[in-house]
DRENDO-1510 file (C-alpha; in Angstrom, 1 decimal, always signed):
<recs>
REC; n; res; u; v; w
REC; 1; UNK; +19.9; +88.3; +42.3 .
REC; 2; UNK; +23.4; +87.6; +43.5 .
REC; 3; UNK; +25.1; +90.0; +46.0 .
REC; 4; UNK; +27.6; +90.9; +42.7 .
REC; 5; UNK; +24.8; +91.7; +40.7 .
REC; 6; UNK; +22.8; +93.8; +43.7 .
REC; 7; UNK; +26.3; +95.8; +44.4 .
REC; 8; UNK; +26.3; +96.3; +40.5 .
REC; 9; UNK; +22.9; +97.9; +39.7 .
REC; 10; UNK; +23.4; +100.2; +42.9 .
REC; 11; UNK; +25.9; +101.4; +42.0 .
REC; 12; UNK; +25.3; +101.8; +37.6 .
REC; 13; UNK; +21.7; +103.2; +38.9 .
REC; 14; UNK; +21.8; +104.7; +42.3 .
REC; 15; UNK; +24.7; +107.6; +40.7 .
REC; 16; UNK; +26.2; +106.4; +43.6 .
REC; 17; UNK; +29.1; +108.6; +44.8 .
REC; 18; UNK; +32.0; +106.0; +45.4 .
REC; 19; UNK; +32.4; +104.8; +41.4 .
REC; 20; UNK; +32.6; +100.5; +41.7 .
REC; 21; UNK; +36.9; +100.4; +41.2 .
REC; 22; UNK; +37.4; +102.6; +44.2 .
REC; 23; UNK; +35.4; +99.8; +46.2 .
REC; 24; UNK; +37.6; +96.8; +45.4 .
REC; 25; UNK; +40.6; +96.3; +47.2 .
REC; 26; UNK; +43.9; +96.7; +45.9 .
REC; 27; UNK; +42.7; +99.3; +43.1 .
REC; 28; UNK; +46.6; +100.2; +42.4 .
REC; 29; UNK; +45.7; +102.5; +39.3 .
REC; 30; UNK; +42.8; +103.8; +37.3 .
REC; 31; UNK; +42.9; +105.6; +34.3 .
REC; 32; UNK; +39.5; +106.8; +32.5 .
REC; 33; UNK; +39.1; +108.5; +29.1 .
REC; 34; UNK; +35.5; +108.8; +29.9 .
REC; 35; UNK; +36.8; +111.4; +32.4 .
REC; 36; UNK; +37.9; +114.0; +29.8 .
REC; 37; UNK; +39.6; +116.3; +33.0 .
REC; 38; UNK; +42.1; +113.6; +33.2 .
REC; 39; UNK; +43.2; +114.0; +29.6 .
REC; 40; UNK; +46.0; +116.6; +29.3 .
REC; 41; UNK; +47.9; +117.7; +26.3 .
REC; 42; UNK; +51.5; +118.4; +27.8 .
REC; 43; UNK; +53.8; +116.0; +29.7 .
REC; 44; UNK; +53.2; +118.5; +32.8 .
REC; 45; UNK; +49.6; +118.4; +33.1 .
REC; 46; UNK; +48.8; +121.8; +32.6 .
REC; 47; UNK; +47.2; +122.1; +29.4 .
REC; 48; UNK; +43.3; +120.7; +28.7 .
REC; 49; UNK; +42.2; +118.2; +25.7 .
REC; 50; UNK; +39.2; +119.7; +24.4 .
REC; 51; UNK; +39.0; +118.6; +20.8 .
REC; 52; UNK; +38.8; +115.5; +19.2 .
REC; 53; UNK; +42.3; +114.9; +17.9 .
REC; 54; UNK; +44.1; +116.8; +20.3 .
REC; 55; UNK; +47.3; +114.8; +21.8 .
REC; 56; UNK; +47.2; +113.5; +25.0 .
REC; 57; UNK; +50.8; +114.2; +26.6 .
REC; 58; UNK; +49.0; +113.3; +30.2 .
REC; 59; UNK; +46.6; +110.7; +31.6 .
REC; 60; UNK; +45.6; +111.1; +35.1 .
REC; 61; UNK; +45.0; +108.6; +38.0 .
REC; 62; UNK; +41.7; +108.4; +39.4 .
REC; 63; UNK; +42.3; +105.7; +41.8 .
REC; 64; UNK; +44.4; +108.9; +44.2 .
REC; 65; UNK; +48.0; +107.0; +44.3 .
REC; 66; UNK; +49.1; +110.6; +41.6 .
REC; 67; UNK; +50.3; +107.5; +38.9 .
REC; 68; UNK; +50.1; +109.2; +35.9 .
REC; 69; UNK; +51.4; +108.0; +32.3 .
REC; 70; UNK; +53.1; +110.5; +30.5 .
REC; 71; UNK; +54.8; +111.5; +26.8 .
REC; 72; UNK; +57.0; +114.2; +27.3 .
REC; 73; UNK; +58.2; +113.9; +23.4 .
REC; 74; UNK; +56.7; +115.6; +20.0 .
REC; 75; UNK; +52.8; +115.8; +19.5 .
REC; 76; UNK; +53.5; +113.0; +16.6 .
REC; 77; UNK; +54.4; +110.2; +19.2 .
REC; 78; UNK; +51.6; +111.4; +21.6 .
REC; 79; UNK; +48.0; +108.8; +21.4 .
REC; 80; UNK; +45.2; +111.6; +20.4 .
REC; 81; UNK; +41.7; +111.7; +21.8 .
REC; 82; UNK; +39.1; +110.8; +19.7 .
REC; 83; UNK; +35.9; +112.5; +21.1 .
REC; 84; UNK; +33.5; +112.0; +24.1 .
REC; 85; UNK; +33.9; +108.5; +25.3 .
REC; 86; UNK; +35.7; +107.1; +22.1 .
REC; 87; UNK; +38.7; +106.7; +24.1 .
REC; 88; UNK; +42.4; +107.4; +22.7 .
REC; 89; UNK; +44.3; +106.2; +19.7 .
REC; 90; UNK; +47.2; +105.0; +19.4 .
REC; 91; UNK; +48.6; +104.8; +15.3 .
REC; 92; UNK; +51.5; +102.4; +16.0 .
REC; 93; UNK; +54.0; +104.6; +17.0 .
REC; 94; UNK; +52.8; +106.4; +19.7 .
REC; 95; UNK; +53.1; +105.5; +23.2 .
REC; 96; UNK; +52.7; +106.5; +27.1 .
REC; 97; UNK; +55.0; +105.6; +30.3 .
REC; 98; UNK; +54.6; +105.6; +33.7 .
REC; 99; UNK; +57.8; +106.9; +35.3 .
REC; 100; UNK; +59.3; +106.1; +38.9 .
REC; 101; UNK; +57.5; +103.4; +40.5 .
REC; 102; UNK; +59.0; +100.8; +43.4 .
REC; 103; UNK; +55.6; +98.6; +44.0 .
REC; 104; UNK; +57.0; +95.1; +44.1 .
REC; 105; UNK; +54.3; +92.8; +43.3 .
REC; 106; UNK; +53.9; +89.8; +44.1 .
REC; 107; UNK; +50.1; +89.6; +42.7 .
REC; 108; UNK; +48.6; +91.7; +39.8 .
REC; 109; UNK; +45.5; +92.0; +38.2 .
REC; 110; UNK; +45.1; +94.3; +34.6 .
REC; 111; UNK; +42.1; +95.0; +32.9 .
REC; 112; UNK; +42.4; +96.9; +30.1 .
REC; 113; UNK; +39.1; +98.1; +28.0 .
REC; 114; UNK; +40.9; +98.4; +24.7 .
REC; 115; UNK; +40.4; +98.5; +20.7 .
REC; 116; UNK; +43.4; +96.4; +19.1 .
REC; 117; UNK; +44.1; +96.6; +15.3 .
REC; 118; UNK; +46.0; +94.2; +13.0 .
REC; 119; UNK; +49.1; +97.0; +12.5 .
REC; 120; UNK; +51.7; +98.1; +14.3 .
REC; 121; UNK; +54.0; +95.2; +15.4 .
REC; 122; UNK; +53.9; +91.7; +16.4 .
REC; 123; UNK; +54.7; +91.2; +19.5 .
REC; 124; UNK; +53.5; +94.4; +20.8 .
REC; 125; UNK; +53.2; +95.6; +24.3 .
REC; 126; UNK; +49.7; +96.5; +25.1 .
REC; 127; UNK; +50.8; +97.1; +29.2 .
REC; 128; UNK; +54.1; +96.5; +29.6 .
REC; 129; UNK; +56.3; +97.1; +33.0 .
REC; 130; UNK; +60.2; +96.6; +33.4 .
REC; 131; UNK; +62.1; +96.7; +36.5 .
REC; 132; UNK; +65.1; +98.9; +37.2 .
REC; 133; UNK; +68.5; +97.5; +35.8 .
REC; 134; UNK; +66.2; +95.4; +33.5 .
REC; 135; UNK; +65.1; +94.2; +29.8 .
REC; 136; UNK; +60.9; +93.5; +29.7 .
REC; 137; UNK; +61.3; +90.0; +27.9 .
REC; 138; UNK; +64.8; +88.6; +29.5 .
REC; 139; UNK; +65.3; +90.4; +33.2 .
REC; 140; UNK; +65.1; +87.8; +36.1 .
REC; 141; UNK; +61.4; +87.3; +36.9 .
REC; 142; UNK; +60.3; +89.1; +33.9 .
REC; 143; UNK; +56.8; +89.8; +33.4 .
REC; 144; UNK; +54.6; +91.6; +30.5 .
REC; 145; UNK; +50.8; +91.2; +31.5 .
REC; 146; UNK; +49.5; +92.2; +28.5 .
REC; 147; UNK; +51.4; +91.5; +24.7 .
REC; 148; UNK; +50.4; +90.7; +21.0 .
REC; 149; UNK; +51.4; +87.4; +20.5 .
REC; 150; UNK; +53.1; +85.6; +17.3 .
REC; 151; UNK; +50.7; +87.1; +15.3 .
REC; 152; UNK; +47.4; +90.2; +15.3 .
REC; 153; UNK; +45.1; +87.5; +16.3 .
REC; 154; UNK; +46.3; +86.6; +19.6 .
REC; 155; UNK; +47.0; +88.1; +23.1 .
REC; 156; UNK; +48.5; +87.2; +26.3 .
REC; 157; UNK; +51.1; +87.6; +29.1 .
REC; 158; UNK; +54.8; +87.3; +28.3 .
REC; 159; UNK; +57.0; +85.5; +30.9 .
REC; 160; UNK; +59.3; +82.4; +31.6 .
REC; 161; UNK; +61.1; +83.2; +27.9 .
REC; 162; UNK; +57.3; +82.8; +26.0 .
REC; 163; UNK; +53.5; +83.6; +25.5 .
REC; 164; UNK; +51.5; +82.3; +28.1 .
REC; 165; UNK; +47.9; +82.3; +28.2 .
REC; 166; UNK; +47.3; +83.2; +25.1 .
REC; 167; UNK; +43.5; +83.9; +23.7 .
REC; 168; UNK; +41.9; +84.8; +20.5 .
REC; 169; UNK; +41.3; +88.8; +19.9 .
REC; 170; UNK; +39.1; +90.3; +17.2 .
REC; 171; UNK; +40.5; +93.5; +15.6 .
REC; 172; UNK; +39.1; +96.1; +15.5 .
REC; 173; UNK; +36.3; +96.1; +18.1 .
REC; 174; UNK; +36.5; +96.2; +21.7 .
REC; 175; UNK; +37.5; +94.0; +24.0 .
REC; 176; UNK; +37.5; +93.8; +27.9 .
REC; 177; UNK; +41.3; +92.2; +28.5 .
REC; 178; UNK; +42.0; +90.9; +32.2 .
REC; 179; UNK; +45.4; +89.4; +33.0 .
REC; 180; UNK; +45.0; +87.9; +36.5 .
REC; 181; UNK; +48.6; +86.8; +38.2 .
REC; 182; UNK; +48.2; +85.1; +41.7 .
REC; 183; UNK; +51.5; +85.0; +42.2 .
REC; 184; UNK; +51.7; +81.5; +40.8 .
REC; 185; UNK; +50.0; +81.0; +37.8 .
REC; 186; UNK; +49.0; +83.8; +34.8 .
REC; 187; UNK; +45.3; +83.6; +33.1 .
REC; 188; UNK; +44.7; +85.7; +30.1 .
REC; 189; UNK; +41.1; +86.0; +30.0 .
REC; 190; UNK; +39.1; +87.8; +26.7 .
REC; 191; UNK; +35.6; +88.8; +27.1 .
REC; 192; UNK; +35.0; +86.2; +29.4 .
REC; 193; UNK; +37.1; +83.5; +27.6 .
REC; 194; UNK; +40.0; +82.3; +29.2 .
REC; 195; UNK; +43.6; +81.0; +28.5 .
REC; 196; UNK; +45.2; +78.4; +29.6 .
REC; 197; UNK; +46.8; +78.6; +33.3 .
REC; 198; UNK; +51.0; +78.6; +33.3 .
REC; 199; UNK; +52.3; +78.5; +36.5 .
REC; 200; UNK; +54.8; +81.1; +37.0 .
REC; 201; UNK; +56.3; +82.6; +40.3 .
REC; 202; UNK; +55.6; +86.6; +40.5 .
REC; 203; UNK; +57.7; +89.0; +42.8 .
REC; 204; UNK; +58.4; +91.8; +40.8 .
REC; 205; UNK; +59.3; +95.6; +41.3 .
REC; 206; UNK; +58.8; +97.5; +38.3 .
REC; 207; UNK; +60.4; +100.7; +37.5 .
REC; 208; UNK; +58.1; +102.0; +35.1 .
REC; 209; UNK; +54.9; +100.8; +32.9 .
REC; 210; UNK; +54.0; +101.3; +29.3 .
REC; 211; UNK; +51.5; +101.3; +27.2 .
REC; 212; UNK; +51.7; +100.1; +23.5 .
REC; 213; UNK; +55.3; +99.9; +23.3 .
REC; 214; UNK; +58.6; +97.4; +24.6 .
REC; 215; UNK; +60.8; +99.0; +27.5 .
REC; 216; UNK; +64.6; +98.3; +28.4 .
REC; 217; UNK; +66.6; +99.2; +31.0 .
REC; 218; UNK; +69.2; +101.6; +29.0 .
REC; 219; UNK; +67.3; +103.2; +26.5 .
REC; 220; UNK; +63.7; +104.8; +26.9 .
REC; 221; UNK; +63.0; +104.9; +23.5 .
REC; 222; UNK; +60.2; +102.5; +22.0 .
REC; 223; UNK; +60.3; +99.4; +19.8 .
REC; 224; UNK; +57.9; +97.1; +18.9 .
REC; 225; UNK; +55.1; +99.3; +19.2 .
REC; 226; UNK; +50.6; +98.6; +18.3 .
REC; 227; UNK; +48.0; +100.1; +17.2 .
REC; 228; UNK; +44.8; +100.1; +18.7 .
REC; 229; UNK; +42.8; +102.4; +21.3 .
REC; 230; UNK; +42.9; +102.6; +25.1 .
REC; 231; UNK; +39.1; +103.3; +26.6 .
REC; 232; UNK; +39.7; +102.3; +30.0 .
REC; 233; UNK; +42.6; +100.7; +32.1 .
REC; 234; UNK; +42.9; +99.4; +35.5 .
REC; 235; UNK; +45.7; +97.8; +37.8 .
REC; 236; UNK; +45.5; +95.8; +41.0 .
REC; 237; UNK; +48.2; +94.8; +43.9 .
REC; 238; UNK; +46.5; +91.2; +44.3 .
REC; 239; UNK; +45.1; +88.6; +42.4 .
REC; 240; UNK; +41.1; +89.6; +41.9 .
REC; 241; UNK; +38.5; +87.3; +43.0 .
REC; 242; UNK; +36.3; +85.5; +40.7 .
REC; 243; UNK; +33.6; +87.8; +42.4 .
REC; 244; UNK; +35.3; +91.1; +42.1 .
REC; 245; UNK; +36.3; +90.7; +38.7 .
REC; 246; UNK; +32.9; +89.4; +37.6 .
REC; 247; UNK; +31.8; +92.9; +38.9 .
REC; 248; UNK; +34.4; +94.9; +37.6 .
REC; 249; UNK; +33.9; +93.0; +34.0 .
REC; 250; UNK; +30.2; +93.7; +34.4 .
REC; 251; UNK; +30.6; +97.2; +35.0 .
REC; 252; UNK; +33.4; +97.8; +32.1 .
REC; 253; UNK; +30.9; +95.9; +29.4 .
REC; 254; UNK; +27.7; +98.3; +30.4 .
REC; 255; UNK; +29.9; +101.1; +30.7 .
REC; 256; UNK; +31.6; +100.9; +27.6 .
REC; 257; UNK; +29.8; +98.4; +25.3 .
REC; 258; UNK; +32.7; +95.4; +24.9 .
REC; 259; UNK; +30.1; +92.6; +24.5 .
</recs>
């Protein structure tokens, strides 16, 4: 058994206190719908999700960095929860932002543990960032790591003026996305399967991130919005190795049945 795989079952078996994301390095941000105590109904935290269907106005960082993504708008643009660890929903129009960030990266890793459907819009942000004074398809050094492509059977990262990476989804069921940047190159990878590598040069500062919806610089208000549901997201200051991702992936697919 490999030292990966040892870690692993420790850890899935043991109950082990320290959950596996807190134990790689460069864990930026962790969001868990498993975790129903980080699931709040208001924009200020305050107010519990106890129901299936409740909104979720709130979702909590685990990873201790106090990122949360919020909706501060009406209960019809809010995701809603859709029962113990069934994750949240998101109808097309809904959508959830991470305000008031200044991390400038020059490496990223995202994995999202998602459910995408085939509605909504082409072209739709699945994680999204924009920097301050920006546009998220056309600012200098622009970079969306996660995006529907030309069409609801695709996904991949968005930068240099195009889809990069791009890989085959299924709709519909879940899927364990990972966009790896090194700083260089961008590798869109889907349940194991991987893109193509485009070499692209990362040192960006966003302002704020976004789930299932675009993001400019002078208006906060969404466009080009998905459908799908959110079960588990994670993002990373550096490039993951093959070994910590392989882990992570590992983990994710027990944890929430992907494949």
């Amino acid at each position: 058994m490999s030292q990966t795989a040892k870690r692993l079952t420790t850890l899935l078996r043991s109950g082990a206190a320290t959950p596996l994301p807190l134990t790689i390095s460069g864990l930026w941000g962790w969001w868990d719908t498993s975790d129903t105590s980080t699931l709040k109904q208001d924009s200020a935290g305050t107010t519990a999700v106890t129901a299936t269907s409740d909104p979720v106005g709130y979702w909590v960082d685990k990873s201790g960095n106090s990122r949360a993504f919020i909706q501060s708008g009406a209960s019809t643009i809010k995701p809603t929860y859709q029962g113990a660890n069934a994750g949240i929903s998101f109808d097309g129009g809904d959508y959830l932002t991470l305000y008031s960030q200044s991390t400038t990266f020059t490496a990223q890793t995202v994995v999202a543990a998602v459910k995408l459907e085939a509605a909504g819009n082409i072209g739709a942000r699945v994680f999204n960032q924009v920097s301050a004074g920006g546009s998220d398809y056309n600012a200098t050094g622009h970079y969306i790591p996660i995006r529907r492509a030309s069409s609801f059977t695709s996904v991949g990262g968005y930068a240099g003026g195009g889809d990069r990476s791009l890989v085959t989804n299924a709709n519909g069921v879940k899927s364990l996305i990972v966009a790896r940047h090194s700083g260089t190159a961008i590798v869109n990878r889907i349940n194991g399967v991987d893109g193509s590598s485009y070499s692209h040069t990362l040192n960006y500062t966003p302002e704020r991130m976004r789930l299932f919806s675009n993001l400019t610089s002078v208006n906060d208000n969404p466009g080009e919005t998905g459908a799908g549901t959110y079960y588990e997201l994670l993002v990373f200051s550096t490039a993951l190795s093959t070994t910590d991702r392989g882990a992570l992936e590992t983990y994710l697919n027990a944890k929430w049945s992907v494949y």
